[in-house]
Each structure stands twice: as C-alpha cells, then as structure tokens.
N, C-alpha and C positions, 0 to 999 in steps of 0.2 A: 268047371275050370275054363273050357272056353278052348276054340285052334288055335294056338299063338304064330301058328305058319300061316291063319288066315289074311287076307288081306285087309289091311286098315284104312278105313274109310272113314272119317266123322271130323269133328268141328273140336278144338280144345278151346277153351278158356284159361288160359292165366296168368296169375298174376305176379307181373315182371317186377324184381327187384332193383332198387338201383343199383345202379355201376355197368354190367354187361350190355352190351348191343344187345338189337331186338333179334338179329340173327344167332348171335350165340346162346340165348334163349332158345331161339325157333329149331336149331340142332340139335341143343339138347333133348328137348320134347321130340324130336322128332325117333332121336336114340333111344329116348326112356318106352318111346311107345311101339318100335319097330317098323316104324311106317317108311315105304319107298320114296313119297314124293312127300313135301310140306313146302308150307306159304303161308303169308298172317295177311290183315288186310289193314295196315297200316302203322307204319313204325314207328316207336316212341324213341326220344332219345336216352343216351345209356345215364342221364342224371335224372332220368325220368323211370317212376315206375305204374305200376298199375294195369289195366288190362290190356290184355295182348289178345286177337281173337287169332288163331291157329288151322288152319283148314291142313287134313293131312289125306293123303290119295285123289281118290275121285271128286274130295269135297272142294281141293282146288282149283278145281274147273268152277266154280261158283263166288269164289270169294271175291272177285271184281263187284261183285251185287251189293257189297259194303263200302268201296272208296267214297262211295257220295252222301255216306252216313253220317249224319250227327253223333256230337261227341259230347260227352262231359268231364270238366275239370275239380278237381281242387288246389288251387295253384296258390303258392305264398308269394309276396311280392314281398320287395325288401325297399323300401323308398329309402330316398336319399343316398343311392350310390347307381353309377351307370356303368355298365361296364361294356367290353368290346365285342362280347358276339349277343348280349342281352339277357344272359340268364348267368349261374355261380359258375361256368366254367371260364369267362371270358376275365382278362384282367379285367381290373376298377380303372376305371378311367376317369371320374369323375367324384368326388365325395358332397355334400350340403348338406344342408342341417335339415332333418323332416322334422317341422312344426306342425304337419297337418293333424286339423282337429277329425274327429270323428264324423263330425256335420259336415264340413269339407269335404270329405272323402265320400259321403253317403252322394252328395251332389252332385259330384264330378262322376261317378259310375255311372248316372242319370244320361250322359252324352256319350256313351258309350253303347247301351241296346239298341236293338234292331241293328235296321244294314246299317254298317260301315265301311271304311275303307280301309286297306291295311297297306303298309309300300313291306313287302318283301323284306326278309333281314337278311344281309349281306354273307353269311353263314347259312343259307337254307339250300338244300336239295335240290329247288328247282333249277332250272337247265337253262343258259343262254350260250344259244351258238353250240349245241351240243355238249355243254362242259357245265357241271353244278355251281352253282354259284359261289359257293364255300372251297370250291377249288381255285380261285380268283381270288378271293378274301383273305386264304393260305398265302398266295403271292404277292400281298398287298394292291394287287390293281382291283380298280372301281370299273364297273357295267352298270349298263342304265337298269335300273327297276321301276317297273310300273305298277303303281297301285291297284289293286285287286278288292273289288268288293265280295265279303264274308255278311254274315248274321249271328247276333249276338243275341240268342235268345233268351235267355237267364241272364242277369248279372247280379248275385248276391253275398254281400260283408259277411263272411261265417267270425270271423273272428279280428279283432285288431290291439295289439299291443305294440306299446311301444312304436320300432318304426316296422314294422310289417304286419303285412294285411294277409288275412287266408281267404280268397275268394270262391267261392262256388261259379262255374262258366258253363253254360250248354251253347254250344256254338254248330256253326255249317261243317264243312269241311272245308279242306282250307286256310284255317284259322290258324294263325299264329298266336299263340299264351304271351310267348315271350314277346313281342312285338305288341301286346294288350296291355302287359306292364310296364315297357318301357313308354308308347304312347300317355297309358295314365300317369306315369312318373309329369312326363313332360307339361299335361295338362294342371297336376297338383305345383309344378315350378320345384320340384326339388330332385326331379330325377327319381328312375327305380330300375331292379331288372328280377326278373324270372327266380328266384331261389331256392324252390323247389315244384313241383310239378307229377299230381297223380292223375291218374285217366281214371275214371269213374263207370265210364260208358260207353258203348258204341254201338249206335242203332239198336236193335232189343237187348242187347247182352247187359250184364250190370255186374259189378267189380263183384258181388256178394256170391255170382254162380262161380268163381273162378277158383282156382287151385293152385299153390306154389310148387315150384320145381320141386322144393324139399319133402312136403310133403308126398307128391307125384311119384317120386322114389322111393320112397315108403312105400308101396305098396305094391303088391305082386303084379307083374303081368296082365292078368287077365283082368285084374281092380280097377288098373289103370285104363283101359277100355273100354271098362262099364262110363269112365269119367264122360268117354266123348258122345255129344250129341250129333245126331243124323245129318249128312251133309244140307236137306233143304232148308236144316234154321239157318244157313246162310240168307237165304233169300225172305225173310222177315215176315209181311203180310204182303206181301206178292199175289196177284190172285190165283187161285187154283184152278185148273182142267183138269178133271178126270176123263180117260179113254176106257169106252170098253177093249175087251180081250184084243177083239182083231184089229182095231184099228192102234191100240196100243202098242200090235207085233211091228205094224206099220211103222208107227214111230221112229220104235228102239232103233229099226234097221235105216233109221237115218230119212226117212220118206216122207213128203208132206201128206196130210189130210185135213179132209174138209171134216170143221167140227159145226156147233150153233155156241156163238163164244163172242162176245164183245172182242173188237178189234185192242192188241196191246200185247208186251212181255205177260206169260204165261208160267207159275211152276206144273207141270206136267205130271198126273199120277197113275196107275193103273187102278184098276175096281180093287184089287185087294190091299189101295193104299197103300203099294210100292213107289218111292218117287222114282220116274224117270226121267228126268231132266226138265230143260228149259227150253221155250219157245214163242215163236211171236205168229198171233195172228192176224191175218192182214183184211182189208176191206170187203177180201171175197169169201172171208170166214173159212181161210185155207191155214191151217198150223203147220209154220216151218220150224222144222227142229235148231235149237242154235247149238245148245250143248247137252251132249246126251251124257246119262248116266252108267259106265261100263262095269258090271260088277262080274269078278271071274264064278 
C-alpha cells in the first residue's frame, strides 16, 4: 500500500480540461495527491486544454529546466472572424467572408516555418513596467510591444472544413497559437482567431503519458503515486554525472568537488542511481552544486 504520511516527491502529467485555470488544476492534484509544495512548468489558458506537467515537492526545485522547452499544438483556427483578445473568448470584432481554398491555405502556412516574429497579444502575461499586459488591456490603455522572435518548427493542415482549420504546431517557447492565427487570418485577407487550443507536448512529455483529474480521483492513494515519475525527468537529456560515495556525501552537503567531466549544467547521481540534484561544472573541472535534492 505504500506511507501515505510519506513525503511526495515526483513529476505529474495531466491532462487539463477546458474551463478551469491552470492553477485550479494544479491545487487540485496537489489535494488528490497530498503533496506540500506543487508548480507546473508552464500555464495553459482555462479555454485551453491538454498537458499540464506538474512538479510536486522536491521536484520543484527543477521544474525551471522546462520553461525553455518546445511545445506542441493542435490548435483550430476559425478564419473569417477577428476577435478582441484573439482566441473564443474575446468579442468578434470583425466578421468576412473565408473563401480560402485549400491550396491557399497550404501556401500561406509555407511563410510561417522557421523563425519568425511575433508582436505580443495585448491580453498576454508578459510584464511592462511591472504590470501584465492584460492588466492594461482590462483598462483599455495601449503599451508599446515589441516584436519577439519564436520558431515554428512543424506547421501542418490536419484537417480543414468549411471555414476552420485544425492545425498541428511544434514551436519555441514563447509562442503565441493565438497570435499564429490571427497573423495567418491577416495573411489569408479574411481574418481569424484561436477557437480552440490542445497542448500535445512539452519537451519529452506527450499528452498520451498524462492522466485526468477524474480519473486521478479514482484511485486510491497510494495508485495515485505510483502515477508520478522521479523528479530528474524534469531535466530531459541533461547530461549525467555520477559521484562515487565520498564525493557524492560531499555534494549532498552543499560542497564543490573536483570531478573529470566536460564543462556545463550537470544532473548529478550517486553509484546506486540515486538522483541528487543539479550542478554546473566549470573550466577547472570543479562541480558546484546549484540545486540539491532534500529527501527526508
């Protein structure tokens, strides 16, 4: 059965329904699984669903290792209507007729791979002057945004009828979906915005390991536990260090040591394949610890 007084440590996958914030997600799992501390490593919006990856305990300490992770989409576009924050929540602001043909559309996604630019949607998170942008957008005032280069590495037509398009995206971080649809709307001449929006992926994880709330509740305690993987698949293919014994006690207690190790970020393990954190070694082949792993 398992301690369920133990402490919880490991990685969740799952997959967020639409409607709730990525927070009220991220409480829940945090309730269903009795964990002290939880974090995810990048928020979806609540008309968005799809993968949420979940770091809960010590495995928070790691989950920075993913914000710079590639993502993937399955995003529907709705051409022919623009609306005011760029996806179904915003009013319509615009209506036109979408005539675009298939061919049309296969060609115009063509100027969209690789790098591009994207200008900010006036609704996004990010921060000017210490204040989100969408807290300005609320009050109707305008702030300068500056275009930001992303990567579009995928761009592929899964489906098209009528006037909406189901797109497949593997992009940077970074990326704006909505801001990808409204741009292609603008390049096809008839306008479009965001109308639905799944996460597929992020960095190794895939939508197929993940688990719903509902189900997650379903299952005892100790089930649910088994669900979570080890806090280092945070860190992906990160290269490995192994310490032996002594220099691994070294480590733990916060201490640099000299290892024989290519200079770079490090995940750090002991001989018996315990992860103990993470570290960077430097040009004199010295391994400073940056974040350790505290297990009671």
């Amino acid at each position: 059965m398992g301690d369920t007084q133990a402490p919880v440590n490991g990685v969740l996958l799952i997959d967020k329904p639409v409607g709730p914030s990525s927070n009220a997600v991220l409480q829940t799992a945090k309730r269903l699984l009795g964990a002290k501390r939880a974090g995810h490593t990048g928020t979806l919006d609540p008309l968005a669903s799809g993968l949420l990856v979940i770091g809960l305990g010590e495995a928070t300490k790691f989950a920075g290792a993913l914000l710079g992770a590639d993502k993937a989409y399955l995003a529907q576009v709705k051409l022919g209507e623009r609306t005011e924050t760029g996806d179904a929540e915003g009013a319509v602001l615009e209506r036109s007729e979408a005539t675009t043909t298939r061919e049309h559309l296969l060609a115009t996604l063509d100027h969209f791979r690789g790098e591009i630019e994207q200008l900010p949607p006036r609704h996004a998170a990010i921060k000017y002057q210490g204040r989100p942008l969408y807290a300005y957008a609320r009050r109707g005032e305008h702030v300068p945004r500056s275009p930001r280069p992303v990567v579009i590495r995928r761009l592929e037509l899964e489906q098209f009828e009528g006037n909406t398009a189901r797109l497949f995206v593997e992009c940077s971080k970074g990326t704006y979906i909505r801001v990808l649809a409204e741009d292609l709307g603008a390049a096809l001449g008839c306008g479009a915005h965001l109308s639905g929006l799944e996460r597929t992926a992020v960095g190794p994880f895939r939508i197929g390991q993940s688990v719903t709330l509902e189900a997650l509740e379903a299952l005892a305690l100790p089930a649910r536990r088994e669900r979570l993987l080890p806090p280092e698949a945070l860190l992906g293919s990160s290269p490995r260090l192994t310490l032996e014994a002594r220099l691994a006690a070294r480590f733990r207690q916060g201490q640099a040591v000299s290892v024989i190790s290519e200079s770079g970020n490090v995940a750090v393990f002991g001989e018996d394949g315990m992860f103990l954190g993470t570290g960077e070694v430097d040009s004199c082949r010295t391994l400073q610890p940056t974040r350790l792993l505290v297990l009671q």
